[in-house]
C-alpha positions as a printed Julia matrix, in Angstrom:
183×3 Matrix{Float64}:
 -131.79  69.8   -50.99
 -134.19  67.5   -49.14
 -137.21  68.66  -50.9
 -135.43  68.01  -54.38
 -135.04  64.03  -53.57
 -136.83  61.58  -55.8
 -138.34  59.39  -53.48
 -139.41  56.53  -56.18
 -135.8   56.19  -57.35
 -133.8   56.15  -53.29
 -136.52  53.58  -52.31
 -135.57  50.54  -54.77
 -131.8   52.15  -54.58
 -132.22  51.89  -50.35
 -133.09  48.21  -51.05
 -130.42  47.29  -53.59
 -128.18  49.15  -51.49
 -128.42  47.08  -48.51
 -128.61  43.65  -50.88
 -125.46  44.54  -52.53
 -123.45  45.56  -49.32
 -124.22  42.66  -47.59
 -123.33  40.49  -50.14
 -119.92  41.94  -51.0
 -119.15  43.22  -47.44
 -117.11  39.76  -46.85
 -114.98  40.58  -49.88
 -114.65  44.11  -49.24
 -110.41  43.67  -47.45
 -109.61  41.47  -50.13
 -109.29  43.93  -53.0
 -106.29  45.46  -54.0
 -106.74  48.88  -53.68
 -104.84  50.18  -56.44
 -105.94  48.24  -59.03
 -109.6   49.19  -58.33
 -108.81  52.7   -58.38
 -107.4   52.43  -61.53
 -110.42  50.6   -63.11
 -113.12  52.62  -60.96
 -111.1   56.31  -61.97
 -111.64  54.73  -65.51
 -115.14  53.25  -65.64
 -116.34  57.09  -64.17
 -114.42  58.79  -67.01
 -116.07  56.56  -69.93
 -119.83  56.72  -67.54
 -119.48  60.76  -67.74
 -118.73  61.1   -71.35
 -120.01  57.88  -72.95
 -123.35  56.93  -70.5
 -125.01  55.82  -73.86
 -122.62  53.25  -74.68
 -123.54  51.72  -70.94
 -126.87  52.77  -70.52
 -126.19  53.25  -66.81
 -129.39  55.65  -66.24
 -131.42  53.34  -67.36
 -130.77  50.66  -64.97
 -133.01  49.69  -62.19
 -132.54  52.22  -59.04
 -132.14  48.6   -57.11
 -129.75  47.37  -59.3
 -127.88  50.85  -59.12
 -127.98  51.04  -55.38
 -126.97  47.28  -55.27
 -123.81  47.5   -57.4
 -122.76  51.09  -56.97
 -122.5   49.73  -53.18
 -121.0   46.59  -53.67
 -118.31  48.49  -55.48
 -117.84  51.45  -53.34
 -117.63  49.0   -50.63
 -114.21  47.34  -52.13
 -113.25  50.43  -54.21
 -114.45  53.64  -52.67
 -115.02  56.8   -55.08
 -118.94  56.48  -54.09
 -119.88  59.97  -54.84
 -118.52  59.47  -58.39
 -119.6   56.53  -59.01
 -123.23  56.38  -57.55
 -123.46  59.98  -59.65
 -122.47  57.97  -62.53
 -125.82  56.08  -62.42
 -128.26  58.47  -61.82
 -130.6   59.27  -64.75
 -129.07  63.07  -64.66
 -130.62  64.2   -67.87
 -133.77  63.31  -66.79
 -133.63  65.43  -64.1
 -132.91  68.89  -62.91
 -129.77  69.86  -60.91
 -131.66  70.66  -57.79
 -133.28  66.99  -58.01
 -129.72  65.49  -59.05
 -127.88  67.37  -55.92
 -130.61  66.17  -53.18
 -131.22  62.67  -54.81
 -127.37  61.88  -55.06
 -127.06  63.05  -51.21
 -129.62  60.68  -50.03
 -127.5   58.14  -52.08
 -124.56  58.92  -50.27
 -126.31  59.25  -46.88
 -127.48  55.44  -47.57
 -123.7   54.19  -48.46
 -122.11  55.74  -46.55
 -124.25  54.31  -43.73
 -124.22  50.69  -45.19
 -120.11  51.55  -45.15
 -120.2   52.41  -41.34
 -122.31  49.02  -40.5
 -120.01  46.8   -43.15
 -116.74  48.19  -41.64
 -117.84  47.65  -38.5
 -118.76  43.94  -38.71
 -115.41  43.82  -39.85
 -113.68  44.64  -36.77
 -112.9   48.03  -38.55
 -112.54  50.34  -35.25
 -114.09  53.58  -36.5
 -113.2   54.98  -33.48
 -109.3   55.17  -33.91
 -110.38  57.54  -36.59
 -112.45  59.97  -35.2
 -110.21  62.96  -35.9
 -110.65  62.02  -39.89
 -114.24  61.26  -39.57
 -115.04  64.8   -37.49
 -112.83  66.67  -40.2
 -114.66  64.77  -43.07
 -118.3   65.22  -41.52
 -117.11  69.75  -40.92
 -115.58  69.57  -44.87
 -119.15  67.78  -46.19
 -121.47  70.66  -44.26
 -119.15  72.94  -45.5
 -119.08  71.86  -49.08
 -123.05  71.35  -48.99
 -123.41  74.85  -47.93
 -121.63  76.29  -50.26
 -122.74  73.72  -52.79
 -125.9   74.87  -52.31
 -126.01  78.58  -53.06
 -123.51  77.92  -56.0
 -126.81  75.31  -57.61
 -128.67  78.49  -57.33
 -126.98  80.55  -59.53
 -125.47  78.08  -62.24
 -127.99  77.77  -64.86
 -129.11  74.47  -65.89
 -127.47  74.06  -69.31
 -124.43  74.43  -67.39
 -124.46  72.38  -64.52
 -124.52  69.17  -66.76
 -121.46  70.31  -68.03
 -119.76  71.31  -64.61
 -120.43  68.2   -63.03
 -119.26  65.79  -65.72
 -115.87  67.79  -65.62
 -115.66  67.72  -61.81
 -116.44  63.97  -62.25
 -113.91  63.6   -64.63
 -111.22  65.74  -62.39
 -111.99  63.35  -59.38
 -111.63  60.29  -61.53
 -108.11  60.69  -63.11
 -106.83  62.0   -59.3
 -108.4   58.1   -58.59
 -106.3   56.9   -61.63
 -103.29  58.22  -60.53
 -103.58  57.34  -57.07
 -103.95  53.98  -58.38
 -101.19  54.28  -60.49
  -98.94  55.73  -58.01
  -99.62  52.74  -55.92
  -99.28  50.03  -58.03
  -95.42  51.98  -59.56
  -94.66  52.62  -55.65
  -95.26  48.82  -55.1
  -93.25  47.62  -57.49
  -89.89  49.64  -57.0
């Protein structure tokens, strides 16, 4: 979906992106996991069905890429919740799909350098990262010829229920957590 990318929105995102993980990055093992998942599973279900109310598309790509970071950076979920941002309507799917994977090509490399000046050894999980990196080209692939056929009334639709679908599984992760904790 390279072609599809919307070049004036990832360059102000790439810049806020960068801002807002190097700001939070020292906060980012602090966090308690469970807690954020709750709140981030949350905020995506309420961005999906109510974006009005938060007039998250119409936020500055910087100020997107900044925050959406900063967040996914404490809280994970960044697929959700940088798709949460994106002006979708204003778009069509094939410019959503490639815009949203530059996004996540951009955190997900901001993650890599952040964990890293942690002391995070990346290393130790290489056999997660490889089967991660095979299940992404994978799902792209296949992502990919399914854009093609879905017609664009639809895919709105389809994506805010996948989005919703990957947000409670965050809430109840969360919640699991946080009842597992306390017993």
């Amino acid at each position: 979906q390279r072609k599809f990318i919307n070049w004036a929105y990832i360059k102000p995102f790439l810049l806020g992106s960068i801002v807002g993980g190097a700001l939070i990055t020292p906060l980012a093992l602090y966090m308690p996991v469970p807690v954020g998942q709750v709140l981030l599973g949350l905020f995506i279900v309420l961005a999906t069905w109510k974006s009005a109310w938060l007039r998250l598309a119409h936020w500055p790509p910087a100020a997107s890429g900044g925050i959406t970071t900063g967040l996914s950076l404490v809280l994970g979920a960044t697929g959700p919740l940088v798709m949460s941002v994106l002006p979708k309507s204003a778009w069509e799917r094939q410019v959503v799909v490639g815009t949203h994977g530059m996004a996540m090509v951009i955190q997900h490399g901001i993650k890599v350098i952040a964990f890293s000046s942690l002391n995070v050894s990346l290393v130790e999980y290489w056999p997660l990262l490889l089967g991660i990196g095979l299940a992404t080209l994978a799902g792209n692939l296949m992502g990919a010829r399914l854009l093609t056929r879905v017609p664009e009334e639809k895919f709105t639709l389809i994506l805010n229920w996948l989005l919703t679908a990957l947000a409670l599984r965050l809430v109840y992760q969360g919640i699991s957590a946080l009842l597992t904790a306390s017993n």
